[in-house]
C-alpha positions as CSV (number, residue, x, y, z in Angstrom):
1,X,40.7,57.9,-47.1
2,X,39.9,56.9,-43.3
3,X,41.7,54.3,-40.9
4,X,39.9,52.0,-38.3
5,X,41.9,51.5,-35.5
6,X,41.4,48.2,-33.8
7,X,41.8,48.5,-29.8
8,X,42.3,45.3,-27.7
9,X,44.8,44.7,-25.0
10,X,46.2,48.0,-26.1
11,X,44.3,51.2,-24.8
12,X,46.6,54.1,-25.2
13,X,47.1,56.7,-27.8
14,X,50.6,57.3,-27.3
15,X,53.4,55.4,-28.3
16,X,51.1,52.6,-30.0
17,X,52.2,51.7,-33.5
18,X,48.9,51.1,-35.1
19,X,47.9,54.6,-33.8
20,X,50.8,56.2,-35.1
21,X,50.7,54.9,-38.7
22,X,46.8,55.4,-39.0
23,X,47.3,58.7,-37.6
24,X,50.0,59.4,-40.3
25,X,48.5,57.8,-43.1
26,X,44.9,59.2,-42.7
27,X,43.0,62.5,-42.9
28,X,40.4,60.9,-40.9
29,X,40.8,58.2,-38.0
30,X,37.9,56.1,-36.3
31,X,38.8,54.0,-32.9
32,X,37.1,51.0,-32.2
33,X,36.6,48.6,-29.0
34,X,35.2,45.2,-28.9
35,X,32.8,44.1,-25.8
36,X,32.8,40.3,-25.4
37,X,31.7,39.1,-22.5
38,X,31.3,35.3,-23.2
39,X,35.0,35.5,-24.8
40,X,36.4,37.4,-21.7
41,X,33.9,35.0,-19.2
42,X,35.7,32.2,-21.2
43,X,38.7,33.4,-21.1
44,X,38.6,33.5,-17.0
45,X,39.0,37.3,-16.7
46,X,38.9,38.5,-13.0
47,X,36.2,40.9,-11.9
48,X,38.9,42.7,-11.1
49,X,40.6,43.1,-14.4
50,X,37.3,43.6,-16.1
51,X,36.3,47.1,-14.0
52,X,39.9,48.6,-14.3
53,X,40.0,47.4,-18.1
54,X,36.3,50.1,-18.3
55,X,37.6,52.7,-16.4
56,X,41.1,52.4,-18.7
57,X,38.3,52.0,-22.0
58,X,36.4,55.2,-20.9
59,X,40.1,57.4,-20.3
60,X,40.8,56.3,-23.7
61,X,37.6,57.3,-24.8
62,X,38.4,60.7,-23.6
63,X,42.1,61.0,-24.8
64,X,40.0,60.0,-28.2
65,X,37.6,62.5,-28.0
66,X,39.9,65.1,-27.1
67,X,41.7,64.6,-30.5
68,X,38.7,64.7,-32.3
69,X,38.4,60.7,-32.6
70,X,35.1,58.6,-31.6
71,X,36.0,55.3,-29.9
72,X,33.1,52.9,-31.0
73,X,31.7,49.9,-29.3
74,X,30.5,46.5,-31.1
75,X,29.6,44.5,-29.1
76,X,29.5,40.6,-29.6
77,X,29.2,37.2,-27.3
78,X,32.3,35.7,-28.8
79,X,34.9,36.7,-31.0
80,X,33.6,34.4,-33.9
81,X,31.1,36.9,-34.3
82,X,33.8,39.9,-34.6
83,X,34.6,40.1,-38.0
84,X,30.8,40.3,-39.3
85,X,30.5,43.4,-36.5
86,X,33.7,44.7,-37.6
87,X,33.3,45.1,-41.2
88,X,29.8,46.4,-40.8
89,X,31.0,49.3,-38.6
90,X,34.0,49.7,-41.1
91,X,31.4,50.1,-43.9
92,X,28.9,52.0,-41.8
93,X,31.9,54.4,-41.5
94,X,33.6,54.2,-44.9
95,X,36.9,53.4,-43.8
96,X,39.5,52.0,-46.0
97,X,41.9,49.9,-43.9
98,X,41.9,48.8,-40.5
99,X,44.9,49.2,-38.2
100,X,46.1,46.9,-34.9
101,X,48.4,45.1,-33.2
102,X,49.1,41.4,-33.0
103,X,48.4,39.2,-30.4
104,X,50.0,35.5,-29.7
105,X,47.7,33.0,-28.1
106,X,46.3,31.4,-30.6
107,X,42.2,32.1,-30.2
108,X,43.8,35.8,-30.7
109,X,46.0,34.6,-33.9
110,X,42.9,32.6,-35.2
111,X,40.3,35.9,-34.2
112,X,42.9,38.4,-36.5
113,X,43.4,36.2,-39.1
114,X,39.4,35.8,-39.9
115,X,39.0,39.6,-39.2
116,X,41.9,40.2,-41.6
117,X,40.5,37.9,-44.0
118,X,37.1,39.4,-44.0
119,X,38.3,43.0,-44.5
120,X,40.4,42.1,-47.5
121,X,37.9,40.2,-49.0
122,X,35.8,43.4,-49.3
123,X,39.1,45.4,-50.5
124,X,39.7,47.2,-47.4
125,X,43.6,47.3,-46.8
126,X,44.4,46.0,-43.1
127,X,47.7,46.8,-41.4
128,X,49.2,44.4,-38.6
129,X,52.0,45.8,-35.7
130,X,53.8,44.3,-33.3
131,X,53.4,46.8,-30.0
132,X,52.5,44.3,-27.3
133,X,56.0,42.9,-27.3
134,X,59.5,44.4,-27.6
135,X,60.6,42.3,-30.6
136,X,58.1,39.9,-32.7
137,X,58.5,36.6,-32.5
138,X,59.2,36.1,-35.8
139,X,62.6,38.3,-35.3
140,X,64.1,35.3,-32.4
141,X,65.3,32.6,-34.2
142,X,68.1,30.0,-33.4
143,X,70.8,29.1,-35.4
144,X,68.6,26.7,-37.5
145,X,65.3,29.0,-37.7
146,X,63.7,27.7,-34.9
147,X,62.4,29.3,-31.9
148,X,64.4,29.4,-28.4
149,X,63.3,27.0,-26.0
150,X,65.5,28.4,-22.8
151,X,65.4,31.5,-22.2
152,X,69.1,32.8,-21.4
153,X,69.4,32.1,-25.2
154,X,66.9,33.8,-26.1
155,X,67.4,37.0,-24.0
156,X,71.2,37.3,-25.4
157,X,69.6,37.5,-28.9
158,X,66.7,39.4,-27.9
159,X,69.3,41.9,-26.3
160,X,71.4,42.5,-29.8
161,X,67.7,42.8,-32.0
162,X,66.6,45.5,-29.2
163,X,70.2,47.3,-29.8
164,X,69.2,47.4,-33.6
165,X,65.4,48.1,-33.4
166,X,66.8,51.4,-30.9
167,X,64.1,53.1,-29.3
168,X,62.1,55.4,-31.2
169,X,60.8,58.7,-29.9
170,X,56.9,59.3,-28.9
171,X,55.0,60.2,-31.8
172,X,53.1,63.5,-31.9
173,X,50.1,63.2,-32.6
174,X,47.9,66.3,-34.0
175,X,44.2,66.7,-33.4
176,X,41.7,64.9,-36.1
177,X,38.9,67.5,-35.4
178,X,37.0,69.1,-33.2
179,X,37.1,67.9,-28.9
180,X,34.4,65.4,-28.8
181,X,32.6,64.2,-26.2
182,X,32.9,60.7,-25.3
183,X,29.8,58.6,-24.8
184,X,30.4,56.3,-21.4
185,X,31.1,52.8,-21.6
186,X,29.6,50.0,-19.0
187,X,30.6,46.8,-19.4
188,X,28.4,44.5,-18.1
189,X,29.2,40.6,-15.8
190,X,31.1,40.5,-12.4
191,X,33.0,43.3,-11.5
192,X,35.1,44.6,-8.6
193,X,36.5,47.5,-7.5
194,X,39.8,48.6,-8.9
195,X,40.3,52.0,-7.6
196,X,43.2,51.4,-6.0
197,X,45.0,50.8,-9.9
198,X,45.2,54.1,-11.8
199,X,43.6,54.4,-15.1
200,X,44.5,57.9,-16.1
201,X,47.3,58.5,-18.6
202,X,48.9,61.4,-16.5
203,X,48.8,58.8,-13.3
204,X,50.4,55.8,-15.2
205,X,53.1,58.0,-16.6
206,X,54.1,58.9,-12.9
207,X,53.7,56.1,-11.6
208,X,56.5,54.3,-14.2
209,X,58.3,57.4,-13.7
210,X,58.5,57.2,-9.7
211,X,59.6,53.6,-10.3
212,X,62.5,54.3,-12.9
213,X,63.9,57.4,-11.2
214,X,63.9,56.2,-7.3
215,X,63.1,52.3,-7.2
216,X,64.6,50.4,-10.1
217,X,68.3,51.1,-8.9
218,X,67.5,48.5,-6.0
219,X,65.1,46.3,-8.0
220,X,67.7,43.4,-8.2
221,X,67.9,43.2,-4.2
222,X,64.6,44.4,-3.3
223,X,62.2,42.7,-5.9
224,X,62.0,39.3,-3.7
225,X,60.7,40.8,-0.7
226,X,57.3,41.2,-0.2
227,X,57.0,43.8,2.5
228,X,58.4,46.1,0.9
229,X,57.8,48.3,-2.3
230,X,60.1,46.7,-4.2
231,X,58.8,45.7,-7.4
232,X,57.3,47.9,-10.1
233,X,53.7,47.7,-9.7
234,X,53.1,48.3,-13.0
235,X,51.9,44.9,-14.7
236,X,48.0,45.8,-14.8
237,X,49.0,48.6,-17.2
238,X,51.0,46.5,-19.8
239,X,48.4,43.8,-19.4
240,X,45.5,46.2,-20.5
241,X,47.8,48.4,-22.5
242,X,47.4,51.7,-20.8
243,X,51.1,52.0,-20.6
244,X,53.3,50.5,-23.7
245,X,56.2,48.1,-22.8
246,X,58.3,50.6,-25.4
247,X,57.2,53.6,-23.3
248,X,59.1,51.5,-20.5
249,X,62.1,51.0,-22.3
250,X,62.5,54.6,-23.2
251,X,62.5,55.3,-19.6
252,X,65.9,52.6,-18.9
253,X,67.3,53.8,-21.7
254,X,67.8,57.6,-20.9
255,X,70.0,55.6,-17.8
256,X,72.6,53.8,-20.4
257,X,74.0,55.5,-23.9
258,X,74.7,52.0,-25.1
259,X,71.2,50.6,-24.3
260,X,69.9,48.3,-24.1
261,X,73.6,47.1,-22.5
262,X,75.4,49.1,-19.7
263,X,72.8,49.2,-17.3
264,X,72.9,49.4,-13.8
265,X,72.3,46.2,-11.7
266,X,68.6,46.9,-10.7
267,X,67.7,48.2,-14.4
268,X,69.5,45.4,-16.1
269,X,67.4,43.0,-14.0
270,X,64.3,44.8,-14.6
271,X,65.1,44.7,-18.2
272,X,65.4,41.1,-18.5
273,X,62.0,40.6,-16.3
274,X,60.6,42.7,-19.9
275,X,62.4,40.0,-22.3
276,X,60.6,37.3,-20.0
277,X,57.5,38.5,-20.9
278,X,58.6,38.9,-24.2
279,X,59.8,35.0,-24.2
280,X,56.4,33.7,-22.4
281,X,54.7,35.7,-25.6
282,X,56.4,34.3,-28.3
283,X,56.3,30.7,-27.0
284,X,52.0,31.1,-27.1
285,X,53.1,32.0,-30.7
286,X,55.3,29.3,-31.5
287,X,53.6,26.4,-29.4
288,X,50.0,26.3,-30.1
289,X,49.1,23.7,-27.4
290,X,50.0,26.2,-24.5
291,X,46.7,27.4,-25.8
292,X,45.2,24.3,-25.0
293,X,46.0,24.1,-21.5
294,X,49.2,21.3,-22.4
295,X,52.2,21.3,-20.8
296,X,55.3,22.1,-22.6
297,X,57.2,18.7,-21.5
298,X,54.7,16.6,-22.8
299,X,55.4,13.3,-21.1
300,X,54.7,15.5,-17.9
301,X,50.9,15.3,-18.9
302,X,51.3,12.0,-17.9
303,X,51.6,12.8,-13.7
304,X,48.6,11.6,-11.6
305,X,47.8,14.8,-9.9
306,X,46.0,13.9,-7.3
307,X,42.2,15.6,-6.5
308,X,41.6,16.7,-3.4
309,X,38.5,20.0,-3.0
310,X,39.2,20.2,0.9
311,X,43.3,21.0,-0.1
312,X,42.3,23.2,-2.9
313,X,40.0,25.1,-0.6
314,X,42.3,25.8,2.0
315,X,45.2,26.4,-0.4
316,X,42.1,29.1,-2.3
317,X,41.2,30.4,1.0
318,X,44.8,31.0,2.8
319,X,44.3,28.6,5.1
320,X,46.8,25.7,5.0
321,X,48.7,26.4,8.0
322,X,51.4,27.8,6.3
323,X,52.1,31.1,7.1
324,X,53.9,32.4,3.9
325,X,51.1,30.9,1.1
326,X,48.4,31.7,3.2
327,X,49.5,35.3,3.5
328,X,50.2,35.5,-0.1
329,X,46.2,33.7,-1.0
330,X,45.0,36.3,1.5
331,X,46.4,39.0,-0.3
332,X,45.5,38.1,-3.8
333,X,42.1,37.9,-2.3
334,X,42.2,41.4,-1.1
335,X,44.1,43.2,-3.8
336,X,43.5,41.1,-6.9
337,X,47.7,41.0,-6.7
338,X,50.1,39.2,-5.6
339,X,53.9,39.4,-5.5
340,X,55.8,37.5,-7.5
341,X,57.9,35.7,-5.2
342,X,55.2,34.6,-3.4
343,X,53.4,33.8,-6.5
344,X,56.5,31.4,-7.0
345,X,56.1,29.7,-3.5
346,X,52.2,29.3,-3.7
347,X,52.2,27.2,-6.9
348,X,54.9,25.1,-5.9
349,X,53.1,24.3,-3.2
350,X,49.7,23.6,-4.6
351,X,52.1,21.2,-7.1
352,X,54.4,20.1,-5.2
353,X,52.9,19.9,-1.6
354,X,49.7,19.5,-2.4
355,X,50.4,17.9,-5.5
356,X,47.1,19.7,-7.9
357,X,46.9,19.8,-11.5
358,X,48.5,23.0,-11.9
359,X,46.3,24.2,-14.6
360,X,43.7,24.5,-11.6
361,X,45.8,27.1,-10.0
362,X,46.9,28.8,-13.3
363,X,42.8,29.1,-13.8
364,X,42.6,30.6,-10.2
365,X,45.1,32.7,-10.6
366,X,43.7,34.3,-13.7
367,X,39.9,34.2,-11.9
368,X,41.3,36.8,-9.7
369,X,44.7,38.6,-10.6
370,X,43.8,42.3,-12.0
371,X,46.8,41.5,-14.2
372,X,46.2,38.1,-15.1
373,X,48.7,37.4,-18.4
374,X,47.7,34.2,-20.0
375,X,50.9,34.0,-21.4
376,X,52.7,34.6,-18.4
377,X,51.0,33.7,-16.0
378,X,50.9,30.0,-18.2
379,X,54.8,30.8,-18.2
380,X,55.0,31.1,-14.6
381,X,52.3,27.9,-13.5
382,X,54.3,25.9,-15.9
383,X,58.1,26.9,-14.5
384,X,57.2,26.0,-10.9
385,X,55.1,22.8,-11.8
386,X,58.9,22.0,-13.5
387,X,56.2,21.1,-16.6
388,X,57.3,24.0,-18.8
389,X,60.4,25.1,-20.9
390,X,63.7,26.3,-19.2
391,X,61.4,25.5,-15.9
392,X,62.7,24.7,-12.3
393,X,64.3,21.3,-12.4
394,X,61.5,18.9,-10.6
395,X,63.5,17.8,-7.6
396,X,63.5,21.7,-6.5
397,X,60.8,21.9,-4.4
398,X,60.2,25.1,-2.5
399,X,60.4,24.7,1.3
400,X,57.8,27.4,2.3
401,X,59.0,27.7,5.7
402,X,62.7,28.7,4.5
403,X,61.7,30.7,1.9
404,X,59.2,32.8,4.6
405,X,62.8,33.1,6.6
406,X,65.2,34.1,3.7
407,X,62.3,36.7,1.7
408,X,60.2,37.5,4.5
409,X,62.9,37.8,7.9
410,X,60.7,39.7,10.2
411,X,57.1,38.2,8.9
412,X,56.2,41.5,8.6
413,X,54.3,40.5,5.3
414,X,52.8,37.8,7.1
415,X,51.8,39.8,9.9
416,X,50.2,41.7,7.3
417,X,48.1,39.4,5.8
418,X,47.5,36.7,8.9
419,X,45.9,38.6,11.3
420,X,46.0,35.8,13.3
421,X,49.9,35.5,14.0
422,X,50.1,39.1,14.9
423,X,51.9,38.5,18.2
424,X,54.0,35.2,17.2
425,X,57.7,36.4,18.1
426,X,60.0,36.9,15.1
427,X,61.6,33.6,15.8
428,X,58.4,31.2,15.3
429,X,56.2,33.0,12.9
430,X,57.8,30.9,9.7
431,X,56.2,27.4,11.7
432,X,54.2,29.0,14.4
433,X,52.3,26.0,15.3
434,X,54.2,24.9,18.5
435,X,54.4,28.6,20.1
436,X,50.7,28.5,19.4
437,X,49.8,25.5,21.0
438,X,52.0,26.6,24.0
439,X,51.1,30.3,24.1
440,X,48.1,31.0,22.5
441,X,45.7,27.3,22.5
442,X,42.5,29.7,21.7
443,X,44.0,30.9,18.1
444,X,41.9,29.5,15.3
445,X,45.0,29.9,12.9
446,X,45.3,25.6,11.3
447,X,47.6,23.6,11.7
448,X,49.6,22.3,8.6
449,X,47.6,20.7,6.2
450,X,50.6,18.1,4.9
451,X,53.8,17.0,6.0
452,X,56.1,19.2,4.0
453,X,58.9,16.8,3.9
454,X,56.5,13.4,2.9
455,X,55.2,15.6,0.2
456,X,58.2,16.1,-1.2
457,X,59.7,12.9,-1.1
458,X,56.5,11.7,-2.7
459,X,56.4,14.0,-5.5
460,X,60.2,13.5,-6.6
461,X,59.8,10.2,-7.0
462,X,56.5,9.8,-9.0
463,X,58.5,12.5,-11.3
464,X,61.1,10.5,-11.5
465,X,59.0,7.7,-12.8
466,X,57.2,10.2,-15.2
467,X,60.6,10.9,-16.7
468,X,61.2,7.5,-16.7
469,X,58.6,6.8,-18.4
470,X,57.3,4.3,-16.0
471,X,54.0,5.8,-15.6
């Protein structure tokens, strides 16, 4: 009896349920990895995300082949073509079941259900996990049986199912055979260097371990500003799967006996940031239009965004003339990454101020973020376009300038980024533009490219006629 583990967004060995039980259940274990290019090109990954996602395939391949396990290509255009390849690699090796873990968005429900299909149709067993998330979706459930639609609701239940689930220990997992040596893998279309990610086991585990033991005790006052080191860091890693979101909680829970309650401040905030992605997950699972590119609020797909290429260039480029979202465009352009609550004031700009279809920028976003989510990074587009469930109420509209001042004090992160305002005094460097014109007339740094306050005024009210109904 053999096992066919299927890898996706999940490429670790440890602590990966599908592993585990294949592993237990089965003298011999095959790994398999499926290359496709038009579903990824599709699918908007980042050049970015695509090399670390091969370096993370090839240290997988080793950890594999160390244990005595092949990991196997097939490689297809698009994942209608994966349960043909699948099946024939399944019989190729003689492998009874196929092992792997469930993903949410619906192109992914509707790709495991035909692989499942076709594998049981030729009386192979197949086994489905839930490892990507922290609780399945099908374990949240309201009073009535339906899913949450805010998520402070949500997270109280999610905390009392994470009490009962516990947290497991690592599995050991024995050697299959022989150390084998892995065959290197090369995935082909756009791809840019991500060297400055890790991708080795050994350097993911220290890097969540760094985090936990000396960072996450100030995560609740440090995670909102941008110059300094105060978020995790790790979100390429549970995006690919090189680390395990339950590998994470292990790592709070040696902190609290009663875990996932009696936290510390900064590790109780961190913890709920893991139930968000959690809740962004299981909503792809419950609402199949979020596949679609629909809002949530449906009468909201009723707002005339307006279309303007010369505001979306500047807004792509970092150069709108405010100093806070161009420093944050500027540095998702040079790292593939951005931090969060700057991700937060450069979409409610680009909806708010600028007033663009935010699926524009959530399709920008995932063009170049080396952990581009679809799930949350929909989650998070949607919350500031006030479009989404529990989402910013629409008259909160992000004043960039004040938010630079209150996250951002010294605009040392946009001194960073915006070479340019380098020697604007502390006092002007949230609305440089009139120490500029006075100080420095030969700076090439642009002036505003909307009224701030107009902008707002205008989008409130054409919301409030989409609420209305008006429009």
């Amino acid at each position: 009896m053999s096992a066919l583990i299927w890898y996706r967004q999940d490429l670790r060995v440890q602590d990966n349920l599908a592993v585990a039980h294949a592993w237990q259940n089965h003298e011999c274990v095959h790994a398999v990895v499926a290359i496709t290019e038009v579903q990824w090109q599709r699918h908007d990954w980042a050049p970015i995300k695509r090399d670390l996602y091969e370096r993370r395939l090839n240290a997988l391949a080793a950890e594999l082949g160390a244990l005595g396990v092949i990991l196997h290509t097939v490689v297809c255009d698009t994942d209608k073509q994966l349960p043909a390849a699948l099946l024939a690699l399944a019989q190729e090796l003689h492998v009874d079941a196929l092992y792997f873990n469930r993903e949410y968005p619906l192109n992914e429900k509707r790709r495991d259900n035909a692989v499942a299909a076709w594998f049981e149709q030729h009386g192979k067993a197949v086994h489905k996990f839930d490892d990507l998330v922290v609780v399945a979706p099908e374990r949240i459930q309201t009073g009535s049986g339906s899913y949450y639609k805010k998520f402070t609701p949500f997270y109280k239940t999610w905390l009392k199912v994470v009490a009962e689930q516990g947290v497991s220990a690592p599995e050991n997992l024995k050697p299959k055979g022989e150390p084998l040596e892995p065959t290197p893998i090369t995935l082909s279309g756009d791809k840019r260097d991500s060297s400055a990610y890790g991708a080795d086991t050994s350097d993911l585990q220290q890097r969540m371990q760094r985090f936990i033991h000396e960072r996450v005790h100030h995560y609740s006052s440090a995670r909102d500003l941008p110059a300094k080191p105060g978020t995790s860091l790790l979100s390429p890693y549970l995006e690919n799967g090189g680390l395990g979101v339950r590998t994470l909680l292990r790592g709070l829970a040696e902190q609290a006996p009663d875990f996932p309650f009696g936290l510390g401040k900064g590790a109780d905030t961190w913890l709920s940031e893991l139930a968000w992605r959690d809740f962004y997950q299981h909503l792809m699972w419950h609402v199949p239009r979020l596949s679609y590119g629909k809002a949530f609020i449906t009468e909201t797909e009723q707002f005339p965004w307006q279309q303007n290429d010369a505001h979306f260039q500047a807004w792509a480029s970092g150069k709108t003339g405010f100093p806070i979202v161009d420093a944050g465009m500027r540095q998702l352009a040079a790292e593939g990454w951005m931090h969060n609550r700057v991700r937060m004031i450069v979409a409610s700009f680009f909806v708010k101020d600028l007033q663009l279809d935010w699926r524009l920028g959530e399709r920008f976003f995932m063009q170049n973020l080396v952990d581009g989510s679809f799930a949350a990074n929909n989650g998070g587009w949607q919350w500031s376009a006030s479009t989404g469930t529990d989402a910013v109420p629409y008259f909160r509209v992000f004043n960039p300038e004040r938010q630079s001042a209150k996250f951002d004090p010294s605009g040392e992160y946009i001194r960073r980024w915006v070479k340019e305002l380098q020697q604007v005094p502390v006092k002007e460097i949230h609305a440089p533009h009139r120490w500029l014109r006075q100080y420095d007339r030969s700076n090439n740094y642009p002036a505003p490219i909307v009224d701030h306050s107009e902008m707002r005024e205008q989008f409130i009210e054409t919301f409030k006629k989409v609420k209305n109904g008006s429009i």
